[in-house]
N, C-alpha and C positions, 0 to 999 in steps of 0.2 A: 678366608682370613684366619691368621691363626691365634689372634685376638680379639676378641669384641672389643674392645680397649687397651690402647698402650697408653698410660698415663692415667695422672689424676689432678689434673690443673686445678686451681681456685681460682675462677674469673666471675671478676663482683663486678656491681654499678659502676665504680670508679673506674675499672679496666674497659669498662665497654664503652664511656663517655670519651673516655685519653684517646683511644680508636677513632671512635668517628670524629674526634677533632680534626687527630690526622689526615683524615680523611679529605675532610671537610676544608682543611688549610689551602690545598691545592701541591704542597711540595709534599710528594710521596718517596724519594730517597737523595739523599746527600744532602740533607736540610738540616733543622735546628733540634729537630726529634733524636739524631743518630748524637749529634753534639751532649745534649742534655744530658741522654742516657750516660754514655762514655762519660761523663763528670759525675756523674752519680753513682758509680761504678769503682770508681778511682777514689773517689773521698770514703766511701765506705769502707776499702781494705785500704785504706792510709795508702794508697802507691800513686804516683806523680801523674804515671799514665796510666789510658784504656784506650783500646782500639777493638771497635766492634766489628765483630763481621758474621757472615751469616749462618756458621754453624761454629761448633768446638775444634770440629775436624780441621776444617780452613785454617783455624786458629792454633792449631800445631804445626799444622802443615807450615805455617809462614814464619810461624815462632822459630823451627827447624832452621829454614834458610835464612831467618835474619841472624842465628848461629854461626853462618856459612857450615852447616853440617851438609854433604857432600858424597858424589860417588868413593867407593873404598873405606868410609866412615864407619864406624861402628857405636851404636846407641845402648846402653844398658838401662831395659827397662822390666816391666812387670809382666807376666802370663794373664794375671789376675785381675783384666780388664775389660774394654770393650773395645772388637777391633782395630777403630781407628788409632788408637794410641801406636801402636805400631806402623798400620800402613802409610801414618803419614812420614815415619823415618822411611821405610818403600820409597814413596811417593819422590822424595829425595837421593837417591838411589845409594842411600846406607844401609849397613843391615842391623836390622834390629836385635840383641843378646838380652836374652829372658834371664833374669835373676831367679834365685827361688822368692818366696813369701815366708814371712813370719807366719805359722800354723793358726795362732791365736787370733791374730791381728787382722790377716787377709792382706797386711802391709811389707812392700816390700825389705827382705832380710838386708842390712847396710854392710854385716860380714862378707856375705855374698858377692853382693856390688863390688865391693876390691877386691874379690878373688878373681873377677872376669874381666877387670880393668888392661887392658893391653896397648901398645905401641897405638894403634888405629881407632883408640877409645875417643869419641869428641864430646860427648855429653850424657848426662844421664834423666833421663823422665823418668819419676818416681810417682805414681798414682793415690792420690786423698782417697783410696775406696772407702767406699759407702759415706764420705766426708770427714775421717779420721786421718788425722795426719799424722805425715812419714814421721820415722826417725831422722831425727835433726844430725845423727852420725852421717848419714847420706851426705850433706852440705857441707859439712867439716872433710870429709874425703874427696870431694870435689874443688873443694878450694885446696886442699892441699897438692892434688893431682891435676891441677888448672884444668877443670875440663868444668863444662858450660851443664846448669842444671837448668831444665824447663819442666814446670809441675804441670802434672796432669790433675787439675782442680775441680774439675769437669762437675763431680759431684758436691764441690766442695768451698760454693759461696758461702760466707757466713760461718764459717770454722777458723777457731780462733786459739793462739794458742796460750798458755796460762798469763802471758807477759802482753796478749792482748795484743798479736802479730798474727794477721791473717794470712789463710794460706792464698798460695800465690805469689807473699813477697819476700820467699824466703830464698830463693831462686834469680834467674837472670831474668824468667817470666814465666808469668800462670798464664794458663787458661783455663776459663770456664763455659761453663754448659751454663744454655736457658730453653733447655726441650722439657716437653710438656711433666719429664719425669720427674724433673729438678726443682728444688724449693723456689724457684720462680720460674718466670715463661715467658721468650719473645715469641712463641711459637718456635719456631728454629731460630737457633740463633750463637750466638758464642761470644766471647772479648779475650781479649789480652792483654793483661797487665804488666810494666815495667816500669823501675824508678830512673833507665836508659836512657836520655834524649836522642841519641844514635839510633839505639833499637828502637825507640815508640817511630823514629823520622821512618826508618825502613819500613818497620811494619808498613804503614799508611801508602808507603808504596806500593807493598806485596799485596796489598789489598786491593790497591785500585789498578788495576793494569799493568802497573809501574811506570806511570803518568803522574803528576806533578803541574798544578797550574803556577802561570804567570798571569801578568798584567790582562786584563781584558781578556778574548778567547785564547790567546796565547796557552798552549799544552806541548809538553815538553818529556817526552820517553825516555825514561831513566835507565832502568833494567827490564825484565821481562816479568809481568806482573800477573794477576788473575783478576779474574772479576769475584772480591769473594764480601764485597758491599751486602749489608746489612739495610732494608727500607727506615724508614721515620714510621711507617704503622708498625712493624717492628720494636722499634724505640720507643714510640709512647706509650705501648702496653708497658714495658721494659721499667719507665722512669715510674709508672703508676705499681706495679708491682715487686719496684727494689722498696719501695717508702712501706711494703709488709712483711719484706724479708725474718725478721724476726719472730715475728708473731708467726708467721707459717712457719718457718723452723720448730718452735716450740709445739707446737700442735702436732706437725711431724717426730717430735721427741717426747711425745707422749704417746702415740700410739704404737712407736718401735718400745719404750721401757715393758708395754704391756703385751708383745710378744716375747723378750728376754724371761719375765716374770714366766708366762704359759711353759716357754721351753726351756728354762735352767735346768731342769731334771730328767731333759732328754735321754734316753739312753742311746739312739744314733750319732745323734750332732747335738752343736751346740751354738749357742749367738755367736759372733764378732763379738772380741776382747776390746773395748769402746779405750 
């Protein structure tokens, strides 16, 4: 292995009792844990909707296609990622167009982005790296060039910006990460936020099959869907560790100030311009 550890999760009393409740309950997915969550998700970044699923990646993945982004499409997004972010434009059979990065920032350059804007441009994913968020130019050029922003938030619950807009709803939709890296943890997991009733409706499709209940067993195949469901032990950890979001951020933003402080006088590199 070429980690002894990927992650640094904080799982306390409180996360380990939400767990065995789940457990304990007897409904382990599509229950009242996935609900809870996904509401507690949604009121914390102000956005209407959440739709949980079971990692970030699914969560672009479907975010893309409730887009309708498409074979022949083209996505302008970041280098300065982690794979998924691209292969899920792949995954959709668009091709993904790398922007540069702002040097300082690690965020992507917005001059950039409409220099590579072309006829077959459908949308642009712009990445919260390391939880700093984009230039807000990015969204002013997208609205002006009708073309569909989905943030790649991944890192970046709990970033907010000076007027007290988190990221995620600055877009048509965010997604976020909840792996073990991230200032919280459903163990794997992800969501998608939007203030869309359209896009939350599809999402919820693209997520379950693309099935649809009616009355009684009545099931109903809409489009062509995935299985990309999210459990309730998932979600209970979920809802016991969105209520520390804060406090673990700050603990996490104390110990990144005190690498900046060691390395401001780096002579190689230097921090992220925050």
């Amino acid at each position: 292995m070429w980690l002894d550890r990927y992650g640094a999760q904080a799982i306390e009393a409180d996360d380990l009792s939400a767990v065995a409740e789940a457990l304990a309950s007897g409904v382990l997915t599509q229950g009242a844990s996935v609900e809870a969550f996904e509401s507690r998700v949604a009121s914390y970044c102000g956005a209407e909707f959440a739709i949980a699923v079971c990692n970030a990646t699914a969560g672009l993945h479907i975010a893309l296609l409730a887009a309708g982004v498409g074979a022949g499409d083209e996505v302008i997004t970041t280098p300065i990622s982690f794979a998924a972010t691209a292969n899920a434009v792949l995954y959709c059979g668009a091709t993904p167009i790398f922007a540069d990065i702002d040097f300082a920032s690690g965020l992507l350059d917005a001059a950039c982005v409409e220099r590579l804007i072309t006829p077959r441009t459908k949308a642009i994913i712009p990445v919260h790296y390391a939880g700093s968020l984009c230039d807000l130019a990015i969204y002013e050029i997208a609205a002006r060039r009708a073309l569909i922003v989905i943030e790649d938030a991944a890192h970046a619950i709990g970033s907010f910006d000076a007027e007290g807009k988190s990221a995620g709803t600055f877009g048509a939709m965010g997604v976020f990460s909840f792996h073990p890296v991230k200032p919280i943890t459903t163990g794997e997991g992800g969501a998608v936020i939007t203030n869309d009733p359209a896009i939350a409706a599809r999402l919820r499709l693209l997520r379950s099959h693309g099935i649809s209940r009616g009355e009684g067993w009545e099931q109903n195949m809409n489009l062509l869907g995935f299985n990309y469901r999210i459990s309730d032990i998932s979600c209970a950890l979920g809802v016991s560790q969105i209520a520390k979001l804060d406090r673990m951020i700050d603990a996490r933003s104390q110990v990144a100030a005190k690498y900046d402080r060691a390395f401001e006088s780096a002579a190689k590199f230097r921090p992220l311009k925050i």
